[in-house]
C-alpha positions in Angstrom: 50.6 89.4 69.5 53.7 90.7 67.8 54.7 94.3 68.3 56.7 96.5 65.4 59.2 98.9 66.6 59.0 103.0 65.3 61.7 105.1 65.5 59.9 108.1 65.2 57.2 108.1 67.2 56.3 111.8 67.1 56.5 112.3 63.2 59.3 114.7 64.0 63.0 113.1 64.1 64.4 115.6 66.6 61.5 115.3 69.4 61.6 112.1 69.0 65.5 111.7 69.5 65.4 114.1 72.8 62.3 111.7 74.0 64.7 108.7 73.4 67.2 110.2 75.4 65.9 111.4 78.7 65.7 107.8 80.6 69.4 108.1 79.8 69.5 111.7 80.7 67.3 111.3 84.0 70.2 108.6 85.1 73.1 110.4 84.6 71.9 114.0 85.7 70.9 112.1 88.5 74.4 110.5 89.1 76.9 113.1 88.1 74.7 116.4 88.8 72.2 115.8 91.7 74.1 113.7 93.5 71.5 110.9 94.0 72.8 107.5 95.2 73.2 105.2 91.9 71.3 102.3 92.8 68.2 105.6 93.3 69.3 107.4 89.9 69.1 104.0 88.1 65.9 103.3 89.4 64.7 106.7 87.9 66.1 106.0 84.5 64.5 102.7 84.4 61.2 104.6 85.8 61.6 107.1 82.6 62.0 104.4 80.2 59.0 102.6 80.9 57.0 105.8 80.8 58.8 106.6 77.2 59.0 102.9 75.8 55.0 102.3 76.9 53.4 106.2 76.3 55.1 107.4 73.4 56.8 104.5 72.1 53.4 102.3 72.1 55.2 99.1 73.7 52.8 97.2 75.0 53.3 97.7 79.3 53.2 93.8 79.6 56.5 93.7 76.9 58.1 96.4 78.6 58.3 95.2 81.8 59.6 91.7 80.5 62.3 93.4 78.8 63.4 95.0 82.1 63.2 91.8 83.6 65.3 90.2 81.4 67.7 92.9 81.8 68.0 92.5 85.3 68.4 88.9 85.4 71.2 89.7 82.8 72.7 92.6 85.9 72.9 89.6 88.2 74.8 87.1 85.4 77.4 87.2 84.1 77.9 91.0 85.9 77.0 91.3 89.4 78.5 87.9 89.7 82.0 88.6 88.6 81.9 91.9 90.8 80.9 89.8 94.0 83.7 87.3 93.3 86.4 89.6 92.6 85.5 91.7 95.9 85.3 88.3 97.6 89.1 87.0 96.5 90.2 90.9 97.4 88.8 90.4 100.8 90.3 86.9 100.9 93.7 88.4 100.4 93.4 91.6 102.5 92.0 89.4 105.6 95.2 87.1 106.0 97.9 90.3 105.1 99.1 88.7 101.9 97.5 91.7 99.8 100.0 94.1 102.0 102.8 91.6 100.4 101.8 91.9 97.0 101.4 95.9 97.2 105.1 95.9 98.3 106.4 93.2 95.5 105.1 95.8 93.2 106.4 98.6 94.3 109.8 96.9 93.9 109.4 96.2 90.5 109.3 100.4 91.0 107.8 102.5 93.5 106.5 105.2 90.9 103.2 105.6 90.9 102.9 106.7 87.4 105.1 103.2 86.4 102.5 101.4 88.5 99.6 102.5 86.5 101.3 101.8 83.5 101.6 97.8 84.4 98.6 97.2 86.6 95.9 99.7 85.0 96.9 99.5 81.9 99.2 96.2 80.6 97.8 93.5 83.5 94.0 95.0 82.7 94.2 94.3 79.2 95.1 90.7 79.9 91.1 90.4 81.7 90.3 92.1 79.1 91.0 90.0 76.5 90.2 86.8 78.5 87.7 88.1 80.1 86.0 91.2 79.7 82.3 92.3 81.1 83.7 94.3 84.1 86.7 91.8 84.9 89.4 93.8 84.1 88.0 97.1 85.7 87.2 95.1 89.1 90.5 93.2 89.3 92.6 96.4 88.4 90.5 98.7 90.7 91.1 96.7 93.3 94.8 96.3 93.2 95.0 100.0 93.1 93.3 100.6 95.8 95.1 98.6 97.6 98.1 99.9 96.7 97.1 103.1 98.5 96.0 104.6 95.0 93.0 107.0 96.4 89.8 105.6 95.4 89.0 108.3 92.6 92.3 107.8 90.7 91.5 103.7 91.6 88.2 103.6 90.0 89.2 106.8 87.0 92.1 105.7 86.1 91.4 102.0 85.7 88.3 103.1 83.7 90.2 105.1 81.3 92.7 102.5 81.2 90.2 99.7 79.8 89.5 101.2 76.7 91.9 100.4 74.1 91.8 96.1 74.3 87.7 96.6 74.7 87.1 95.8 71.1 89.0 92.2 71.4 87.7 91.4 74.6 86.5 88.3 76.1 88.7 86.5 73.4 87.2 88.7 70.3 83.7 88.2 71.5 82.7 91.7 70.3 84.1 91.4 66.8 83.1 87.7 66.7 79.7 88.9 67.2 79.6 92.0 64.6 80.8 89.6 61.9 78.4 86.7 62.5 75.1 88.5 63.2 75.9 91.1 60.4 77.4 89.1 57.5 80.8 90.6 58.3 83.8 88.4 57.2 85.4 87.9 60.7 89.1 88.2 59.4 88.7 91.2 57.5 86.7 92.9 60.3 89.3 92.3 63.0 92.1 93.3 60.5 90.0 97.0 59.6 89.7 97.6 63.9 93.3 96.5 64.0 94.2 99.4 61.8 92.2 101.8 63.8 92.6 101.2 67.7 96.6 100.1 67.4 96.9 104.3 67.3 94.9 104.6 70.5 96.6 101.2 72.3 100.1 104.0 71.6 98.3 106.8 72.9 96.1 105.5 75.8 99.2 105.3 78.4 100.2 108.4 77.6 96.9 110.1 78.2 96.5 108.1 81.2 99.4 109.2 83.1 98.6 113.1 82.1 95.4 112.3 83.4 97.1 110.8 87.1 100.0 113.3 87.1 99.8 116.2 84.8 102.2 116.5 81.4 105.4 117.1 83.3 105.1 114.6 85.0 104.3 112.8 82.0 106.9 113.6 79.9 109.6 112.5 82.6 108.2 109.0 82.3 107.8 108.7 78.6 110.5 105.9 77.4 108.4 104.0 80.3 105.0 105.0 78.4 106.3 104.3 74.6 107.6 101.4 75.4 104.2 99.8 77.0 102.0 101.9 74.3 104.3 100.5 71.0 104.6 97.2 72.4 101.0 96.6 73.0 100.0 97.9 69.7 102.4 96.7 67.5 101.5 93.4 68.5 97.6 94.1 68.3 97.9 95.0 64.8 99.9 91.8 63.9 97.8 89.4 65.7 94.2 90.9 64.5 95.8 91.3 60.9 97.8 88.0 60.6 96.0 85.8 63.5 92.5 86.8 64.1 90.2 88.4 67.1 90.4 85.7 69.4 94.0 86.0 71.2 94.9 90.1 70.6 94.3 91.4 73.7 96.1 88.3 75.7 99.0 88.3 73.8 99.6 92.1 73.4 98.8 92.4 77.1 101.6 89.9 77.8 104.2 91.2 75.3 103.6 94.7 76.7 103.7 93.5 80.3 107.4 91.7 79.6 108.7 94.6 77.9 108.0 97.3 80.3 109.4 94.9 83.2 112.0 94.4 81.2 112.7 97.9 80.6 112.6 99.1 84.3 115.2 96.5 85.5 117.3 98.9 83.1 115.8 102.1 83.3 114.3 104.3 86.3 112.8 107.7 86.4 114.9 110.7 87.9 112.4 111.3 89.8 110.1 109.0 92.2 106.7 110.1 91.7 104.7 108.9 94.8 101.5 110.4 95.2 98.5 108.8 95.2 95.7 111.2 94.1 95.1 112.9 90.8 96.9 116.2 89.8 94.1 118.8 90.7 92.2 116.4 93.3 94.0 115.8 96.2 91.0 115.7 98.3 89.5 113.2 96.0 88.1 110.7 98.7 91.7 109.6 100.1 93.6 110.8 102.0 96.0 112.0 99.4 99.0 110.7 101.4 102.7 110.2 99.9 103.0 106.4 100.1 105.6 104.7 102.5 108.9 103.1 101.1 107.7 99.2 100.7 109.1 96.4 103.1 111.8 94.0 101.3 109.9 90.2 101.9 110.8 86.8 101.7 111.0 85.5 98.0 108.6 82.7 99.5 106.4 85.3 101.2 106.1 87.2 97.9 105.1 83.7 96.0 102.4 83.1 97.9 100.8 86.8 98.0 100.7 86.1 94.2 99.4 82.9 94.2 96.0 84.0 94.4 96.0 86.0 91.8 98.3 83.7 89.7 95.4 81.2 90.2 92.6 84.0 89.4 94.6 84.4 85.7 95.1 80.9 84.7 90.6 80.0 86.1 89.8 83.3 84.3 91.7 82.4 81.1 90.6 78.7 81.3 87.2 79.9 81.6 87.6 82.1 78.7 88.0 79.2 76.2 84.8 78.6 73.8 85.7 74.8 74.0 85.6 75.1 78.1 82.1 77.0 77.9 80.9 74.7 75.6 82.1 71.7 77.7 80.3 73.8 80.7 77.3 74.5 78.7 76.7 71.2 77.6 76.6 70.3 81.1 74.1 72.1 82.4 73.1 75.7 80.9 68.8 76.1 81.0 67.7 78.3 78.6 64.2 80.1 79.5 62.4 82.2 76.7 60.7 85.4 78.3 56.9 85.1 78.3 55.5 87.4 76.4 58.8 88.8 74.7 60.7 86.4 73.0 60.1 86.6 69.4 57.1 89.3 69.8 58.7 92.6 68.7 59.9 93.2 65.5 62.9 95.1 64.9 61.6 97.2 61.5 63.4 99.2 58.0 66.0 100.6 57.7 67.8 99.0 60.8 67.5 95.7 58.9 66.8 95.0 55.5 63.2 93.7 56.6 61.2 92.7 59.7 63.0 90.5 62.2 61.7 89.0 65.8 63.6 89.9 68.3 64.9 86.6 70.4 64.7 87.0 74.2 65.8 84.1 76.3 68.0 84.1 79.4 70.5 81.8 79.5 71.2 80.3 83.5 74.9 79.5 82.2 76.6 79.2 85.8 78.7 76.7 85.6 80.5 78.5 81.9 79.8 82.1 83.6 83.6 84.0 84.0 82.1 84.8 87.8 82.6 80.9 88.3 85.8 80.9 87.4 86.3 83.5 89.9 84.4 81.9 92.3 86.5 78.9 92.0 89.8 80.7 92.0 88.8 82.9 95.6 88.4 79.5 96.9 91.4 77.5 95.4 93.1 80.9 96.3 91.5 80.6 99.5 92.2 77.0 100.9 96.0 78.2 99.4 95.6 80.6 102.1 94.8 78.1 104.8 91.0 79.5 105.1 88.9 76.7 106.4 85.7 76.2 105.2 83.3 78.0 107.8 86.1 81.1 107.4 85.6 80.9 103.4 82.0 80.5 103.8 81.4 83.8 106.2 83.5 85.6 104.0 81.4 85.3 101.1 78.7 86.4 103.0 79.9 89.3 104.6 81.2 90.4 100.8 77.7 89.6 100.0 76.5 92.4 102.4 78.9 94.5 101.6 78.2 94.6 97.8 74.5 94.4 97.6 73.8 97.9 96.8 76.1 97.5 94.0 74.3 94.8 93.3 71.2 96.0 92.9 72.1 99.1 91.3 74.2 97.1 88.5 70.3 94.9 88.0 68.8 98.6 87.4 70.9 99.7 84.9 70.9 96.6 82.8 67.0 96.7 83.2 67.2 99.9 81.8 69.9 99.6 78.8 67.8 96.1 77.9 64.2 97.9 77.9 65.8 100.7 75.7 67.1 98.1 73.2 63.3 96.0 73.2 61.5 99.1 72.8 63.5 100.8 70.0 64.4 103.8 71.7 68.3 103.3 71.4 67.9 102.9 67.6 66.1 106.5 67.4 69.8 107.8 69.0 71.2 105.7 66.1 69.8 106.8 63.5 69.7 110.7 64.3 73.5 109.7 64.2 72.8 108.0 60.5 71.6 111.1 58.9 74.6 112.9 58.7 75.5 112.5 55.2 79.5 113.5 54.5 80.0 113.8 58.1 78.6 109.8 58.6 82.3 108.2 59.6 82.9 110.8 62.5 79.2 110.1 63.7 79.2 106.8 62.9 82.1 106.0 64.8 80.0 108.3 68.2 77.2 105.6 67.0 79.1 102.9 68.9 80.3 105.2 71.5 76.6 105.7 72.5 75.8 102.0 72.0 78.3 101.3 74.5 77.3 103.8 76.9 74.0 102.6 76.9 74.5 98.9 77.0 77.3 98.6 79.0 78.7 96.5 75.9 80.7 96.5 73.2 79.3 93.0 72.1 75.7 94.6 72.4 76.3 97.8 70.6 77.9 95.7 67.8 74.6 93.7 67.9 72.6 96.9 67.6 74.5 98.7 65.6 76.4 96.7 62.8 73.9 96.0 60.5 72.7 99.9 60.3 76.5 100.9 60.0 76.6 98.5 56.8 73.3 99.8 55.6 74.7 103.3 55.6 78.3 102.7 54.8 76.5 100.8 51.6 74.3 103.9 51.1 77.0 106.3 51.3 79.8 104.6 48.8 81.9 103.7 52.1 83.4 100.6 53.2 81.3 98.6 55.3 84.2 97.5 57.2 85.4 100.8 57.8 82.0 101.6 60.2 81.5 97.8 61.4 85.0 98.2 62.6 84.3 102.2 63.7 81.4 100.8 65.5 83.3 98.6 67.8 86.3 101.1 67.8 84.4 103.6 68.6 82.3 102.1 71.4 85.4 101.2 73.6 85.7 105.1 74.8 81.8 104.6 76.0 83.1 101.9 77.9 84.4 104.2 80.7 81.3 105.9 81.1 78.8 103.0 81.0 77.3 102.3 84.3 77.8 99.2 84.8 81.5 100.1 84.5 81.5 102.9 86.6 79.3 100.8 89.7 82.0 98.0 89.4 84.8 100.6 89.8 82.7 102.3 92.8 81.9 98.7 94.3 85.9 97.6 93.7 87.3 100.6 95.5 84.4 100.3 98.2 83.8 104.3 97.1 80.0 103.9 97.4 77.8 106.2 96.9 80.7 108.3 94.9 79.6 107.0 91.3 78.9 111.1 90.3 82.2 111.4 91.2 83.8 108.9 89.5 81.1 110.1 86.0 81.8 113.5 85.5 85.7 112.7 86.2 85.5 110.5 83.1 83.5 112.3 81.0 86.2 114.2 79.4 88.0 111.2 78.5 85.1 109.5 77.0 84.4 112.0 74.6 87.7 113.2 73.5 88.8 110.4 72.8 85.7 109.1 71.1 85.9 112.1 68.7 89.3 111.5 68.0 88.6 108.0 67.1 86.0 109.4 65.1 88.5 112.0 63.2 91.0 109.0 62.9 87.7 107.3 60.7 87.1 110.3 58.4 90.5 110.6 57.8 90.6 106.5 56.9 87.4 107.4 54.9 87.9 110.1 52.7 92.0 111.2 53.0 95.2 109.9 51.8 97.2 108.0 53.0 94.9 107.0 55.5 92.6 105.6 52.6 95.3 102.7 52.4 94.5 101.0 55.2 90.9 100.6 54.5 89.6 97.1 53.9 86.8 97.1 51.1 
């Protein structure tokens, strides 16, 4: 029996929008406000949304627990299985002392804190980014901070805010791939319109991130540092998504940027060495706030081999990134099983899309092509490298398997969650209070991908939910309908910071658990501000000169 999605349940747009919202409301009041432990708040939110999606949405209870369990299934691959593998190659390299090494190789590149941030949070986290994505980059970076003594709020914060900017080409331009197939987007026009409106944020990003770390003194005596890695990264983002396409932008800006700052240091230094390893304003922010040592001076052989790991993590991550490698994967073995009573049974209704469409729902068991493999691969390549035996590798992984399963299960929650609110139409009630905003459409247009984001954890999946009503209204409204399929995605990267799977992988990376309130409301901020700017940056595109210029009809 098929089921048709309603927006507006209630007859009344407003009560129906704050019904939509409270699952996602319950969550993070939970989280951020009451303090509740995340794997307990996500189970509330996914309690609220089966209440909402069944009693006033009308979803059948049989449909909405499928889409939950699809959801979750979706929590434990690709996400949960890139977190566990990260952790496990972290623990791997802590275990035998070569992580120690590595901290101190990078602190002789500099042993500023605020310089540190700049080429691990920022430059070497774009690079998973863009080869990666889903929670890579956030993990690997988290970790490394952490471990260089960074406490575990500015860890997890910092390397949150820090993966914003690449989001939108991540996973070798999955997300824009994606708008431009499933929406009748061309591909090449869409990556150039969200390479003329994130290159401004790539610039301003670092700068925001070390005033968030440090303060704007301290900023400011670091800038050269900061240009330099900001106008490096972007310059190059807006020639490859204008000249190349979506695939390789994040990769190669992440690389140009990372050679240019190392280049720069070996001729410039700050005056001052900023050492500190807590957030300006939190120094009792779950470390112990400490000044960090001066770092030991290793053998050049010593400090090849603490890298080799990690060198190895790069080149099975990238590998793994390549379509033609998951389709060589795939084709091996990838089993595809339809949900029961789900797949192709709800209709997705006017004015989302221009008429009814079934709504697919299959999970994909695609292992062997899943990034976590490639993880998985690399901790144990990185591993026997190490001179782990086999039994050593082997009770590793499970006590990183212990160690994580809260996360685990918390991660599986919230993907139940953002999946039943996409199934039973409730996320599309928050879009399209967003869509009826008339003049005002391109600054709440672009927060329509922002709250996509938040919600699904996704830039890919808010793209999916949300490109084809963006082109609807842009079409409405006498816009472009590149301008807000590119806002969309631009847009949704500042959600990315406060989604929760982002935040749990953060929380699980720095071993802060139990902290993901914490780590919420000292994001927020960020999130929004710069999501509002990105959505002033749109108007301006939209409606003023010289902006207009840039926008692709």
């Amino acid at each position: 029996m098929t089921w048709q999605q309603i927006y507006d349940p209630l007859g009344n747009m407003a009560l129906s929008t704050l019904l939509a919202a409270v699952p996602v409301v319950v969550m993070l009041v939970g989280l951020g406000f009451l303090h509740l432990k995340a794997h307990i708040a996500a189970g509330a939110g996914l309690v609220a949304a089966l209440a909402i999606a069944v009693f006033v949405y009308g979803m059948p209870m049989g449909m909405a627990g499928n889409a939950a369990l699809l959801g979750g299934l979706t929590g434990l691959l690709p996400i949960g299985w890139i977190v566990l593998n990260i952790i496990f190659l972290h623990q791997l390299t802590e275990q035998n002392g070569s992580f120690q090494i590595l901290q101190d190789s990078i602190a002789g590149i500099t042993e500023d804190r605020r310089l540190q941030l700049l080429l691990i949070a920022f430059a070497f986290g774009a690079f998973f980014e863009g080869a990666a994505g889903f929670g890579t980059p956030v993990a690997v970076t988290a970790a490394i901070l952490i471990g260089l003594g960074f406490s575990p709020l500015a860890a997890s914060g910092l390397s949150l805010i820090a993966n914003t900017a690449p989001v939108a080409y991540g996973a070798l331009g999955t997300p824009v791939i994606t708008l431009a197939k499933v929406h009748g987007y061309d591909v090449m026009a869409l990556s150039a319109m969200v390479g003329r409106q994130l290159p401004l944020f790539s610039l301003l990003v670092p700068f925001w991130l070390i005033w968030a770390f440090a303060g704007r003194k301290a900023m400011w005596e670091i800038w050269p540092a900061i240009l330099v890695t900001g106008l490096s990264f972007a310059i190059t983002q807006f020639l490859v998504s204008n000249y190349i396409g979506p695939e390789l932008v994040d990769v190669i800006a992440a690389m140009v940027s990372m050679i240019c700052l190392v280049s720069f240091l070996r001729m410039w230094q700050p005056k001052t060495i900023w050492r500190s390893v807590s957030l300006k304003g939190h120094e009792q922010d779950g470390g112990e706030g400490h000044v960090a040592q001066a770092p030991r001076r290793h053998p050049r052989s010593d400090v090849i081999r603490a890298w080799l790991p990690w060198i190895i993590l790069t080149v099975f991550v990238f590998i793994w990134g390549l379509p033609d490698v998951k389709k060589f994967w795939n084709g091996i073995w990838a089993p595809a099983f339809p949900i029961d009573g789900l797949h192709n049974l709800i209709e997705k209704m006017p004015p989302v899309v221009p008429s009814p469409r079934k709504e697919a729902a299959v999970y994909t068991l695609n292992l062997l092509s899943a990034t976590g493999t490639g993880i998985f691969l690399a901790a144990l390549v990185g591993g026997l490298v190490m001179k782990y035996n086999p039994l050593q590798l082997l009770a590793t992984f499970g006590r990183t398997f212990w160690l994580v399963r809260y996360s685990l299960i918390t991660i599986v929650l919230m993907l139940a969650l953002g999946t039943l609110t996409r199934y039973s139409g409730t996320d599309t009630t928050l879009g399209l209070a967003f869509a009826n905003t008339g003049v005002l459409y391109p600054f709440f247009g672009t927060l329509m991908g922002w709250i996509g984001v938040a919600l699904t954890g996704s830039d890919t999946a808010s793209n999916v939910l949300f490109g084809g009503m963006q082109k609807v209204a842009a079409e409405q409204l006498g816009l472009s309908p590149n301008l807000m399929g590119a806002a969309n995605s631009s847009g949704g990267v500042m959600g990315k910071m406060i989604d929760a799977q982002s935040i749990v992988v953060a929380s699980t990376a720095t071993r802060w658990f139990d902290h993901e309130g914490d780590i919420l409301r000292y994001v927020f901020f960020h999130s929004i501000a710069l999501a509002c700017l990105v959505g002033v940056y749109v108007t301006l595109q939209a409606y003023v000169w010289p902006f207009s210029l840039m926008v692709i009809r």
